[in-house]
N, C-alpha and C positions, 0 to 999 in steps of 0.2 A: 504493500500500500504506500502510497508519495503520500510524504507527510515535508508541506514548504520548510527545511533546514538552510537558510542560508547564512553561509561567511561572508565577512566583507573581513578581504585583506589585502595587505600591501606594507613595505616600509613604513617606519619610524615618520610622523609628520605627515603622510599621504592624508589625512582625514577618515579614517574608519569610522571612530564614535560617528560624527556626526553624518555621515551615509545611513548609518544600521539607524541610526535613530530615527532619519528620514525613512528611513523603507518601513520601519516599525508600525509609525504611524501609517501611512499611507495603506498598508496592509491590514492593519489595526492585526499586527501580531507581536509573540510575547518576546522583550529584548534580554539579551545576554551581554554584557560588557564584564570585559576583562579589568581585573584592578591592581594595574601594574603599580597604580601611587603606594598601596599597602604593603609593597613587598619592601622587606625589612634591611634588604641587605643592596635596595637600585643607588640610591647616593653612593654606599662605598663601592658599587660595582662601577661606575661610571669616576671615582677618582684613583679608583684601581681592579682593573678588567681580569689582571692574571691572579691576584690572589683573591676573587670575591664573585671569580667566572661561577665556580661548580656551586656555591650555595644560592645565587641569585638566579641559574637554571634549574636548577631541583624543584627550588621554591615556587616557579611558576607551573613547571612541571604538574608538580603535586594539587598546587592553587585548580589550573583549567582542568586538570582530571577528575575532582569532585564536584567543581562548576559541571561539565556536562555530563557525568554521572546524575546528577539532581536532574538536572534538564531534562536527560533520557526518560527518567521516571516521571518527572511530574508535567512534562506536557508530552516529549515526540508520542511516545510510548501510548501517550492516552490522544493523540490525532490532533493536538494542539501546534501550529507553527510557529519556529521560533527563529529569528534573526542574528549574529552573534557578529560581534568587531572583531573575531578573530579565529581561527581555523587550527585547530593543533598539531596540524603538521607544521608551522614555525617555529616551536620551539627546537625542533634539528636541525631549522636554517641556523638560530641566534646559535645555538649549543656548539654546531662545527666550526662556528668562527670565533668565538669564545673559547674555549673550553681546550686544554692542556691534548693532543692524541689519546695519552692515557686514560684521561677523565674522562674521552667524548667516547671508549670507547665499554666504558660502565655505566656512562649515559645511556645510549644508544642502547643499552640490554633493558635497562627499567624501562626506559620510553617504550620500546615493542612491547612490554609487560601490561602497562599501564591504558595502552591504547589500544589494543587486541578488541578487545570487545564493545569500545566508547562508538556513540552513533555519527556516521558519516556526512556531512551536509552534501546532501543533494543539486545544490544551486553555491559557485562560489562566487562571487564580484570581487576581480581582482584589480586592484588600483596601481598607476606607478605616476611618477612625476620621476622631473630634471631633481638634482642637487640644491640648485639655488632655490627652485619649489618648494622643497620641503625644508629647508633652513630657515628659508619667510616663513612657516607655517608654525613651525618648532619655535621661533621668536615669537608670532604673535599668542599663542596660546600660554606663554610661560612661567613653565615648571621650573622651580628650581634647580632639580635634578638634570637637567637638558638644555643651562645654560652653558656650558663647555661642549656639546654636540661636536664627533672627529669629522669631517666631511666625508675623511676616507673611510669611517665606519657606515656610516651614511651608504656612500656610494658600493662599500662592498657585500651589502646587505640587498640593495639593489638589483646589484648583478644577481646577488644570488636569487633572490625571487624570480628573476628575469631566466636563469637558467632551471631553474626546476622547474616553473609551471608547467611548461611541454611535459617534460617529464610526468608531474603529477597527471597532468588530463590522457594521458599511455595508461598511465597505472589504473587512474579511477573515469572510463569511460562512461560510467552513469550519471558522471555529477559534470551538470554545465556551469561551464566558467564564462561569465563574461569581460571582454576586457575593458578598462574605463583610463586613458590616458589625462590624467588630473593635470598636464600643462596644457590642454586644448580645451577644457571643461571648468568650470567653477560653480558649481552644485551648490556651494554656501551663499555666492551672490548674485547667482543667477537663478531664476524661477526656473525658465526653459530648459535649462541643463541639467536641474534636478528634475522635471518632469520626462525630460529624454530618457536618461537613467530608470526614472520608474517602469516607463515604460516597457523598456529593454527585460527588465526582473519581471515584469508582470505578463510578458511574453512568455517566459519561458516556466513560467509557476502554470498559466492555464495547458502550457503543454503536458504537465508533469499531472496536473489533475485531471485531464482528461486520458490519461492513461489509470487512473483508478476508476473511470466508468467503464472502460473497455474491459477489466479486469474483474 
């Protein structure tokens, strides 16, 4: 049975929250935001990446695996859709470029552990912008934590989104990704740009429910 699970994902600064939040409403379905502000160990991981890499990826780790463990239960589970700012296959993007070989690769055993069984989004919205893009973005919203922002963390975090998606959409043939180029778009200032965007999601949600009447 399709039950609407969408991701919105992309780098650091792209605009997630406020996408999911917009499709949230517009769908009038139930949101999931990640709360990367509580995680106890992002200030020291961000004024020191090598010794504070493995407890500030556990910790999110462990954080999104109970988030949509609940999720699973208390809505997909019961035909409830749900929208989410992020997808947990990025925690192996952040984790390989963080995280020591050794560490990423005691990571990488719990991660498979952990996710084995967690529910899959069936619709992802994947976002990307320029550098300068999301540096402006990362200024204007600002966190303390992401006032030192490396560029080159930035951009190599980029790439990688930019190299796995192909990859993931191989892997997970059932789940449609759409793509959303956030330097040609401005969905926060423009009306038409977030109703383009709706659109596009609301395209591919009535494909996905009309394959539960066929069925």
């Amino acid at each position: 049975m399709f039950v609407p699970f969408i991701a919105v994902e992309g780098p650091i600064g792209v605009g997630k929250t406020t996408l999911t939040a917009a499709i949230a409403d517009a769908f009038s379905y139930n949101q999931l935001r990640e709360i990367s502000g509580e995680n106890p160990f992002l200030n020291k991981f961000y004024q020191d990446k090598e010794k504070w890499s493995f407890q500030t990826e556990m910790f999110f780790l462990c954080n999104r695996y109970e988030q949509l463990k609940q999720i699973n239960k208390e809505y997909i589970s019961q035909g409830l859709p749900v929208v989410a700012d992020y997808h947990v296959f990025k925690n192996m993007l952040f984790a390989q470029r963080t995280l020591e070989p050794n560490d990423f690769v005691k990571y990488k055993e719990i991660y498979h552990i952990l996710t084995k069984d967690l529910p899959m989004p069936n619709i992802v919205v994947s976002l990307s912008a320029s550098i300068p893009t999301l540096l402006s973005r990362i200024d204007e919203r600002g966190r303390s934590y992401e006032e030192d922002m490396d560029p080159d963390y930035l951009l190599q975090l980029s790439n990688d989104y930019r190299t796995y998606l192909p990859e993931f959409e191989v892997t997970y043939p059932d789940t449609q990704v759409i793509h959303i180029n956030g330097d040609e778009v401005d969905y926060v200032r423009n009306k038409e740009d977030l109703a383009a965007i709706i659109s596009k999601v609301r395209e591919v949600v009535q494909k996905g429910l009309k394959l539960n009447e066929v069925t």
